[in-house]
KENU-471265 format. One record per residue: x, y, z of N, C-alpha, C, O in turn. Coordinates in pm, whole numbers, plus 50000, padded with zeros to 5 digits. Each point is the difference from the previous one (the first is absolute). Layout:
BEGIN
XYZXYZXYZXYZ...
//
This chain:
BEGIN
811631703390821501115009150026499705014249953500735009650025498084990849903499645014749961498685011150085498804997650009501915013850042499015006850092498945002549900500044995549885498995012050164498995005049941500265009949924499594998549885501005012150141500445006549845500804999149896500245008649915500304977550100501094996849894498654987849922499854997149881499644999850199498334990549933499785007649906500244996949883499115017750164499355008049949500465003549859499254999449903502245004950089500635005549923499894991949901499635004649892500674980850121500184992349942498384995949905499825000949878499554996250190498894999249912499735011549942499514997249890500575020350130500625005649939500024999249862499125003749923502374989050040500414995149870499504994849887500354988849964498675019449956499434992749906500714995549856500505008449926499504978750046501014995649890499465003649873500664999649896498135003950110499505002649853500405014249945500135004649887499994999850227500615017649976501154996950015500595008749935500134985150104501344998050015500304997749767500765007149934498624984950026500574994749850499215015449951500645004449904498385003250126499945005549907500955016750014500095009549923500514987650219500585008749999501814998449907500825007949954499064979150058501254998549936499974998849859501115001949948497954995549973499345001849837499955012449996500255003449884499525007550195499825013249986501785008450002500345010249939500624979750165501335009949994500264992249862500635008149932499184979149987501124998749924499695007249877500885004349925497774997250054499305007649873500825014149979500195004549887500195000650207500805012950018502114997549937500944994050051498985011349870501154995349933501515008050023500945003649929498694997150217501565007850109501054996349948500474992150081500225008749832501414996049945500405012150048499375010649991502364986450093500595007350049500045011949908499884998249879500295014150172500065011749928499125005449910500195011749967498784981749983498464999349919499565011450098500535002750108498285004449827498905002550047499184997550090499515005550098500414980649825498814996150099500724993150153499294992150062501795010449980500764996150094499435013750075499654997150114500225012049866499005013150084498934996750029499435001650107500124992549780498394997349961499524994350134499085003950072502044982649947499134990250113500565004150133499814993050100500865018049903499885011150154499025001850004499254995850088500465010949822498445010350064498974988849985498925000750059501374989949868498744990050026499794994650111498874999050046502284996450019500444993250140499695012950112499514995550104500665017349897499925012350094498274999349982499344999650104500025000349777498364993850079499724990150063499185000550092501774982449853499524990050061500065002350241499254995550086502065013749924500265001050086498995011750098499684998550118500065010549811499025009150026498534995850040499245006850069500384976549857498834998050003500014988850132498984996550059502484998749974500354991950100499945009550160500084994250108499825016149884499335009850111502135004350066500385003150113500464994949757501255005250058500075017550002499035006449959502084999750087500795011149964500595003849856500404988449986499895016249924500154996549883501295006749943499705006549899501614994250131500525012949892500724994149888501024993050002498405010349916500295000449827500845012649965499695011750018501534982849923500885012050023500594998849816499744989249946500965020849972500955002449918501225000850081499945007150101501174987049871500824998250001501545006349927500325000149882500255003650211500575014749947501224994949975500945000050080499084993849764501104987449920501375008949999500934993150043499495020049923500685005650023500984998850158501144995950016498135008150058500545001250148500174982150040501074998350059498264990649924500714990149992501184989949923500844991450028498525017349836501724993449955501645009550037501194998549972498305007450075501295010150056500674993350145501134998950046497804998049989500304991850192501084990149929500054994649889500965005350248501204995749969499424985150068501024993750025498185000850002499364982650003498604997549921499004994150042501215012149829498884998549939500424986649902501075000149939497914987750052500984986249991499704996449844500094988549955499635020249988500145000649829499144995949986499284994850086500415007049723499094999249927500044993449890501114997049957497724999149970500944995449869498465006849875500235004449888498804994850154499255004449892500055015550056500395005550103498824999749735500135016050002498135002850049499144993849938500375018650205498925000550014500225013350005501105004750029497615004249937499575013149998499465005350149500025011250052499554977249990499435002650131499994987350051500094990049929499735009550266499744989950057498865005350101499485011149986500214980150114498935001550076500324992450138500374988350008499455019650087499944986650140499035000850044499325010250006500374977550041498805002750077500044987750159500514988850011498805019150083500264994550106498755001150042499505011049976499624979050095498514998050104500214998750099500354988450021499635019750096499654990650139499175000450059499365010449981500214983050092498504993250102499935016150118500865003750079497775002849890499775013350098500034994350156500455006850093499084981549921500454994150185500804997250012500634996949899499985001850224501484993850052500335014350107499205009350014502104989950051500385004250111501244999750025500855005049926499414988350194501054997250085500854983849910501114996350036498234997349869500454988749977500535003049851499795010449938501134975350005501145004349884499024999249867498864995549987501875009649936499785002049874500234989849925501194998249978498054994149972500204984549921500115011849834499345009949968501724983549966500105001949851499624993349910501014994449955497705001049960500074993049917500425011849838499695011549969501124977849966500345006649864500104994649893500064987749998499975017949910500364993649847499835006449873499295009549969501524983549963500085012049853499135002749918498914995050028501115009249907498554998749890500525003349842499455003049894501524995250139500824998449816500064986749977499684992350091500665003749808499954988049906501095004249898500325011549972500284975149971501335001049894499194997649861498974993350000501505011949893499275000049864499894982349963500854991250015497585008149923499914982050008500574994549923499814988149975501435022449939500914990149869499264999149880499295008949952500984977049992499644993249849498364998650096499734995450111499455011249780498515002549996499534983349955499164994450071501534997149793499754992250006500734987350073500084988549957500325015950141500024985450141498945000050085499924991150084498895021049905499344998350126498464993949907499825002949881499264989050196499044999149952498915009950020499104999750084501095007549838498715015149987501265009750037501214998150013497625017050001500725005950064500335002250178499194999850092502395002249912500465000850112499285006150130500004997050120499395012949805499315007050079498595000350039499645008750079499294980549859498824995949972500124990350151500564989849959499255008850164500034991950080499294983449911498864999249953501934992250045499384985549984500064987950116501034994450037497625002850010499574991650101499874983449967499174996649916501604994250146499604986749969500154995650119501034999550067497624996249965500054995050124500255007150112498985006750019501844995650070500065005950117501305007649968500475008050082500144989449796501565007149970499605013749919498964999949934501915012750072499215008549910501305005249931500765007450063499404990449861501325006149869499975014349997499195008050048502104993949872500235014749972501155010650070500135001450121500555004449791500915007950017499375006850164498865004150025502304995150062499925003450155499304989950072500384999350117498684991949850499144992450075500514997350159499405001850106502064993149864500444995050095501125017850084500025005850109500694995749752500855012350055499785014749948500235004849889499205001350239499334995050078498225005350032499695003850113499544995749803499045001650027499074990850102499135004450075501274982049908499524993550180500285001950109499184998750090501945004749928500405007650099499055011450042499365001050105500705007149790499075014150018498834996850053499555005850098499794983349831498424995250028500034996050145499465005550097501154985649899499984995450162499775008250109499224997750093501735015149884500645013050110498675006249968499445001550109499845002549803498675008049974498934991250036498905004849973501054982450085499244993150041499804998550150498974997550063502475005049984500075000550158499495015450029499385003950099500975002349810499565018050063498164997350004499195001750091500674994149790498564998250002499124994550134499025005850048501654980350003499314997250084500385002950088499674990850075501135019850010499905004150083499785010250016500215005150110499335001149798498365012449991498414992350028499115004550072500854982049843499084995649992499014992650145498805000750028502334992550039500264995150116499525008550146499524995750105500885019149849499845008350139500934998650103499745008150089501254984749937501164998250079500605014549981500125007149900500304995150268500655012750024501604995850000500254989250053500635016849904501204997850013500385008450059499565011549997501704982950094500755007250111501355009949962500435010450051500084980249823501095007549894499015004249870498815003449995502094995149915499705002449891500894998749927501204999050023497825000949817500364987949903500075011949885499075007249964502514992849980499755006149829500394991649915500794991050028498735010749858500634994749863500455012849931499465010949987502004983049962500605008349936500294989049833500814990849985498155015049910499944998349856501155003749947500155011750033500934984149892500965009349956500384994049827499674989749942501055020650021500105000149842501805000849990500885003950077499104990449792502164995249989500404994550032501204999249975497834986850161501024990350073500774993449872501214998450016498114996749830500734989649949501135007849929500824992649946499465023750041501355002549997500505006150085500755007649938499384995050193501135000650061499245003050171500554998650109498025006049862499545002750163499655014250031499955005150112499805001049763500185015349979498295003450088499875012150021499194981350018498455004649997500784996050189500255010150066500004978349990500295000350145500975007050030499815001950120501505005649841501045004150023498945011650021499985004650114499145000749794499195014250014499015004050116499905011150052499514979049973499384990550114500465002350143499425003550102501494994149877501224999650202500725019749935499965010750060500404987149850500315019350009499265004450064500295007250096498174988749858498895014350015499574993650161498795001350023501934992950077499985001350106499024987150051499605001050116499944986249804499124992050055500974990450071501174998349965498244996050132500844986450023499074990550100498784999449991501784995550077498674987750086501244993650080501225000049986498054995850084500894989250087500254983949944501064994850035498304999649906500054986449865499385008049904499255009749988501604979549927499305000149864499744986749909500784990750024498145006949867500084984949943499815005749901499135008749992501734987449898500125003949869498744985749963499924990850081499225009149793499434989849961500444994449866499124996049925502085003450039500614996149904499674986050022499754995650113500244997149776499874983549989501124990250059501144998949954498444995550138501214989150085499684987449984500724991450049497885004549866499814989450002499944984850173500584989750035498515018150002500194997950135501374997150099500254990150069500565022549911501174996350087499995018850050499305009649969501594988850101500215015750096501195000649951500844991050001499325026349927501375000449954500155013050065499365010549997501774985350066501005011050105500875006149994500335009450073500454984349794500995010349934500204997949868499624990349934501215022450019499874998449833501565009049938500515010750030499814978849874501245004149987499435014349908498935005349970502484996850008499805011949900500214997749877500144988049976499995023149883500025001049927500445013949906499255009749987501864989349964500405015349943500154995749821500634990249961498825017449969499945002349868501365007849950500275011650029500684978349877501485007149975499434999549857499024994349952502165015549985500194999649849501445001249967500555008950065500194984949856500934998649937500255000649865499474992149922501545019450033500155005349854501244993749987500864998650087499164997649793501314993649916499725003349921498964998249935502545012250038500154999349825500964994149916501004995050052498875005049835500764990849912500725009049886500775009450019498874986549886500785011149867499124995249903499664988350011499785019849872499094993049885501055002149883500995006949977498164982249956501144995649882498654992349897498894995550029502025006249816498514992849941500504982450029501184996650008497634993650003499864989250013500524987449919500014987850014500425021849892500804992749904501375000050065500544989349975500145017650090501325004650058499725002950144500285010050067499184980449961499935001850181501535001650057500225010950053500704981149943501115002649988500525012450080500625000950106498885008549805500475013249996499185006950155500415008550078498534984949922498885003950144500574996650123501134995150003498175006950111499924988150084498515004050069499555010050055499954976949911498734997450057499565003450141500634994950094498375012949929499685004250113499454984750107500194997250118499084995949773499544990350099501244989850008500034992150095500805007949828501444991150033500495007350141500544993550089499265018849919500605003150069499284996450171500535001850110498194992849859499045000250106500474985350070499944997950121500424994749803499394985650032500824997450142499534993950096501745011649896501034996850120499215002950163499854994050107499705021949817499115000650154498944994450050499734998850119499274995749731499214993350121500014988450031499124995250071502104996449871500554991050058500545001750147499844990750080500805020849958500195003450162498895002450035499774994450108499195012749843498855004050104499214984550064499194999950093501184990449846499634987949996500524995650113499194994750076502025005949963500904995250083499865009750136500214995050111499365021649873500115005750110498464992850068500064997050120498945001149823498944994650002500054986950117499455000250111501324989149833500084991650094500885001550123499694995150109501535012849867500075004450157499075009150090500044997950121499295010149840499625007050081499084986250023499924998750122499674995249841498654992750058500924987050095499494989950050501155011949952500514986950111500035004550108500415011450023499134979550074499695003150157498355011450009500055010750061499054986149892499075009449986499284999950160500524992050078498725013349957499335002350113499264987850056499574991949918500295006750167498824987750024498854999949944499494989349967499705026150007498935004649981499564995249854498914995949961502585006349953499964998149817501004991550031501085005950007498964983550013500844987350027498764991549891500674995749906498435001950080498894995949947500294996549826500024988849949500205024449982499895006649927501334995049891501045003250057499254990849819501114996549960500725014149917501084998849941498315011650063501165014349985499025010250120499095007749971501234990550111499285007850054500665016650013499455008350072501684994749855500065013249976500485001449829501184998249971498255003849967499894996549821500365013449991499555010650042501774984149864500655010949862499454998049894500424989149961498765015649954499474997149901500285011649885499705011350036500884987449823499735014449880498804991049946499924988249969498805027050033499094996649913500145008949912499504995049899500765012150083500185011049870501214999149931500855004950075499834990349790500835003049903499685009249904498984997349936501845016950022499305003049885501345002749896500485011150022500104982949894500895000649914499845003249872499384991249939501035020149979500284997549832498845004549953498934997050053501175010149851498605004349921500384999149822499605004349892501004990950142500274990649819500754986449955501134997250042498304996449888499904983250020501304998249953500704991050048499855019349829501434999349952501315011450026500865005149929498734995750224500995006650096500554995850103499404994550093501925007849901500334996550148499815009750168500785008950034498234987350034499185005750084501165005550091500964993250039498775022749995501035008550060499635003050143500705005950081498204989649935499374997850189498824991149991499214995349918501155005050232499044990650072499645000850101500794998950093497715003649932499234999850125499624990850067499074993949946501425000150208499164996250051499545002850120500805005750074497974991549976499325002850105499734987750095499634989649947500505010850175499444988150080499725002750155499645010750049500574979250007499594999450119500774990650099500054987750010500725025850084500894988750125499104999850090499135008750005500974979950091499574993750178500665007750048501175003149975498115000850100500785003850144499604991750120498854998550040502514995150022499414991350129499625009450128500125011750037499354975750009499315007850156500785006750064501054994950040498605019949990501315005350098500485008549924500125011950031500324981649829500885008949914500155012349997498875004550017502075006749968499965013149973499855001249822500824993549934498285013750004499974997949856501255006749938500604995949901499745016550182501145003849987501204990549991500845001649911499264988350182501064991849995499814984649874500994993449970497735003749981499644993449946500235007749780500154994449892499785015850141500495012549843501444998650046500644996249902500035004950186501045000449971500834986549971501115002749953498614981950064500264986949988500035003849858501085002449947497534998549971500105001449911500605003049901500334993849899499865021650152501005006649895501154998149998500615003149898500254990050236501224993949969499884984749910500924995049934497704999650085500374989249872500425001649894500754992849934498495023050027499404997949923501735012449901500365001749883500165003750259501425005149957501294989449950500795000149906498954991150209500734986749983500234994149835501094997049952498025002550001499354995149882500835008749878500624995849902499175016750141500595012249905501314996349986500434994149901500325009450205501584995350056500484988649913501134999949951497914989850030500594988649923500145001849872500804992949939498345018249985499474997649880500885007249903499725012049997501064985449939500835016049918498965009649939500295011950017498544985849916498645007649957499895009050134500385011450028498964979150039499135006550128500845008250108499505007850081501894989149905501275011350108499945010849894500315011650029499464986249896500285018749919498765002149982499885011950029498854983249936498715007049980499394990850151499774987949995500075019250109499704990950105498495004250031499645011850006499254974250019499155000050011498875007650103499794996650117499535014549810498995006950137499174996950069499034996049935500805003650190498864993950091499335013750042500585010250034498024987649956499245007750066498864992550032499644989749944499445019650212499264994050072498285005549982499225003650088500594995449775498575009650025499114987750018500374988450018498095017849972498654989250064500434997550155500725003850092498174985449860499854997550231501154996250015500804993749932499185012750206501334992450097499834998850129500435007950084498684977749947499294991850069501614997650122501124997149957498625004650154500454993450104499684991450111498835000450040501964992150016499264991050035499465001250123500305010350060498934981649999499195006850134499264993150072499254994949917500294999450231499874991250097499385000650100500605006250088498364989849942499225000350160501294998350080500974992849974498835015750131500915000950091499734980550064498944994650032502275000349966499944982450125499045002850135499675009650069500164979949927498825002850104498845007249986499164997650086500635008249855498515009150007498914992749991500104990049929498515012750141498604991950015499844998349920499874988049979499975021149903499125000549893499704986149897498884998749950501994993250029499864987849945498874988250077499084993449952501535007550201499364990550095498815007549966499434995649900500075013850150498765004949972499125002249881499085008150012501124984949862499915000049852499534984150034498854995750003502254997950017499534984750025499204996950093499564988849976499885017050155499154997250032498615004349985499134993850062500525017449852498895003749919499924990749914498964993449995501915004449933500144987649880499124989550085498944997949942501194995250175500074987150035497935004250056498984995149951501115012150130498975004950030498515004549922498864999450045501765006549785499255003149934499364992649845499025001449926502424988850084499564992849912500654984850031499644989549947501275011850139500814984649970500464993549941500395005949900499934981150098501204995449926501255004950028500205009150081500894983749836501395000650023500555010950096499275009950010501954990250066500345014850033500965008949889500984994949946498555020250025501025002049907501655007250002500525009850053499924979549860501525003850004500555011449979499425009049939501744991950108500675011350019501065002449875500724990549968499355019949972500984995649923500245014149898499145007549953502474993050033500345012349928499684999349784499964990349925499875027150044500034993049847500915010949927500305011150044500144981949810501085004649975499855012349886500755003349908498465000150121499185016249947499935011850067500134999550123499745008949835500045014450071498595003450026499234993049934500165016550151498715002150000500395013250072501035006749989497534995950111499425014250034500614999450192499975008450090500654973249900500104997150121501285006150091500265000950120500345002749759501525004050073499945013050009500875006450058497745001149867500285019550052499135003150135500105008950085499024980349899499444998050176500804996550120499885006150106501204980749870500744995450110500835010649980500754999950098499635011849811500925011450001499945010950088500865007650044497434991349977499625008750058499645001250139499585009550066500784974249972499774996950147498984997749997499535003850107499514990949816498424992950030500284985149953500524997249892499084994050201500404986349973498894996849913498795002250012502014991349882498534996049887500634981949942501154995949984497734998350002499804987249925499365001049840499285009249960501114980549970499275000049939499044986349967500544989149983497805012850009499224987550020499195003649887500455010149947498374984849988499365000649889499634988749928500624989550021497965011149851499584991049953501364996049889500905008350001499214984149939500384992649894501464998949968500655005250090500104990149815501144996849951500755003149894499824996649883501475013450187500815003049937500314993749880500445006349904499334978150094500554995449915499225001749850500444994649898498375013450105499325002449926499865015949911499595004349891501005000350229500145015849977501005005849930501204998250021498205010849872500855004749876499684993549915500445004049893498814985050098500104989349887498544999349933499055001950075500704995649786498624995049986498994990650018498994996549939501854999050211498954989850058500035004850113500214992350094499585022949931499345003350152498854999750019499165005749931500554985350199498724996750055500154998350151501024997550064497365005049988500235001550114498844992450072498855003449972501344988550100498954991750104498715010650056500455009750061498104989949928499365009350088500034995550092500145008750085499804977949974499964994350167500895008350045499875007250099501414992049803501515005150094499895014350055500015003350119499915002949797499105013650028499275005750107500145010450064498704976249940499345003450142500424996050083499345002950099501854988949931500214995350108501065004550052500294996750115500765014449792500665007550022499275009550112500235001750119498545005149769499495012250106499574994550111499625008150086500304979549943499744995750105500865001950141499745006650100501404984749865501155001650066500305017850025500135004950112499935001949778500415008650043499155007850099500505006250093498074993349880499125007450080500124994450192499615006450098500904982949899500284997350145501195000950044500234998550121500845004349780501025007850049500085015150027500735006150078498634997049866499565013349993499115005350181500415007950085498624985549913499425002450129501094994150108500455008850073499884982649944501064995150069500845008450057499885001050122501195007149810500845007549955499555014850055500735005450082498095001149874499665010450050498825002650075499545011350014499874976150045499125000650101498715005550002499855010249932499264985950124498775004549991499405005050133500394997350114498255013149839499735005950133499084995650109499925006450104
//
């Protein structure tokens, strides 16, 4: 089922450069807003340069995007960012295939959960550990593996192919939002985020709230006289509990799967700064779902009537009534248009290039880079090596087969898609 230049391409693909290209992104210690989150731009603007692309490596003018009235938040503090975009010097009359992906990473936590350091790539067997392995530096590898061999290959393409590298997807999307400003776009796009062999087509959202309660301080001997800020907490997130399971009833077919597939979660409490006081506020920070479709606008405002509701009841909380505000990402949710090729044509590279199972279709209940693309009118999927269920955690690892057989698939979607001469 494979012509001669999708052969070509394919043998192409060398797996040994494939692991050492991916030992080479994780060694690079891209934590969102870091340094070296620049660092592996310009490292990646040679890898792409040496792949025989177009190259623009740009600064990023952080000012003039956090001012844009759809700029989809932030949560770490950066001095600078970088975009960078490659595309293939042939092509013509035929579409623009997008491959993309982030190149930040989330901080690896407690140093002692990981075995070594996070950032030291560790190999056992065909699995290779380490902070990003999976999110998403395989991804990256894969997409720098298909550019490769289709330099290597000599196949003329009829479209043309960019990768767009971007920085901030894991707080809010700030490196692709910069990306589609500065005027790029394509006709598809495949994000290579980890799906663990499934095709993910849509993705809920995600908005970062904070909520202040205050209380009254009093010494601890005579609480009495106080009222506890976190007394004052408990009522609400007992409702946030409850708004939680309604919003998730009747969920989509897509996150029908999924047993919260749109999660209210507070991960941040910060209360009291003396052990024999009664604590006079309270911070918390978290994270609402937004379902498919949702307006986030209309999803902040559910909220804040819970979260008024709550006040209303409380004699504390009706006279000192609780503040909501919306800073960090504020992820919306976002969808291959129904019907579109792009899946069928994913699965039949899949079937063609490597075989086995066909892969499933299916929505996830996270925010990504996918909803400022489908924002933008470029239909995008997301496909990629390895598993979420690993990512963020100190047991990220990533398959090298999976890897290559990603760039596999993708490299014959890719020719497929934008044709050859």
């Amino acid at each position: 089922m494979l012509s001669d230049e999708e052969a070509a391409v394919l043998a192409a693909i060398d797996e040994a450069e494939v692991a050492r290209t991916l030992l080479e992104l994780i060694a690079i210690p891209s934590v969102t807003g870091s340094p070296a989150e620049s660092e592996i731009q310009h490292h990646l603007a040679g890898r792409l340069r040496a792949s025989g692309l177009d190259v623009d490596l740009w600064s990023m003018d952080l000012p003039a995007l956090l001012a844009d009235p759809g700029f989809p938040g932030s949560e770490a503090p950066r001095d600078e960012a970088w975009g960078l975009v490659g595309q293939t010097q042939d092509g013509g009359d035929g579409p623009t295939f997008v491959v993309q992906g982030h190149v930040d990473v989330v901080p690896p936590g407690d140093l002692a959960a990981w075995e070594g350091d996070p950032f030291v790539p560790r190999v056992t067997g065909d699995l290779v550990h380490g902070r990003g392995a999976c999110d998403m530096k395989a991804g990256l590898a894969a997409e720098l593996a298909v550019l490769a061999a289709l330099r290597d290959s000599g196949v003329r393409l009829r479209g043309r192919v960019a990768a767009h590298f971007v920085v901030g997807e894991e707080d809010g999307g700030l490196g692709a939002f910069g990306t589609l400003r500065r005027g790029y776009g394509g006709d598809v796009c495949v994000i290579a985020e980890p799906t663990a062999g499934s095709l993910i087509t849509a993705n809920a959202g995600a908005l970062t709230f904070r909520l202040t309660v205050n209380g009254k301080a009093a010494h601890a001997s005579s609480r009495y006289e106080g009222v506890s800020a976190l007394d004052a907490y408990v009522p609400l997130h007992q409702a946030l509990a409850r708004l939680e399971a309604e919003r998730n009833r009747e969920p989509h077919p897509l996150m029908a799967a999924y047993p919260v597939p749109y999660a209210l979660s507070v991960g941040i409490l910060r209360s009291g700064d003396w052990s024999s006081s009664v604590p006079d506020l309270l911070v918390a920070e978290g994270r609402l779902g937004v379902r498919l479709g949702e307006d986030p606008a209309a999803a902040r405002a559910e909220f804040e009537r819970c979260v008024a509701r709550v006040c209303a009841l409380d004699p504390w909380l009706r006279e000192h009534p609780v503040a909501v505000s919306w800073p960090g990402g504020q992820f919306a949710s976002g969808r291959l248009p129904a019907g579109h090729p792009l899946p069928d044509a994913v699965r039949a590279a899949h079937a063609d290039a490597v075989g086995g199972p066909a892969l499933p279709e299916r929505g996830a209940p996270y925010g990504s880079d996918l909803r400022l693309y489908a924002g933008a009118g470029i239909p995008a999927l997301q496909y990629g090596p390895g598993d979420i269920g690993v990512a963020h955690s100190p047991r990220e690892h990533v398959a090298v087969r999976e890897v290559v057989d990603v760039a596999r698939v993708l490299a014959v979607t890719v020719l497929r898609t934008v044709g050859t001469k």
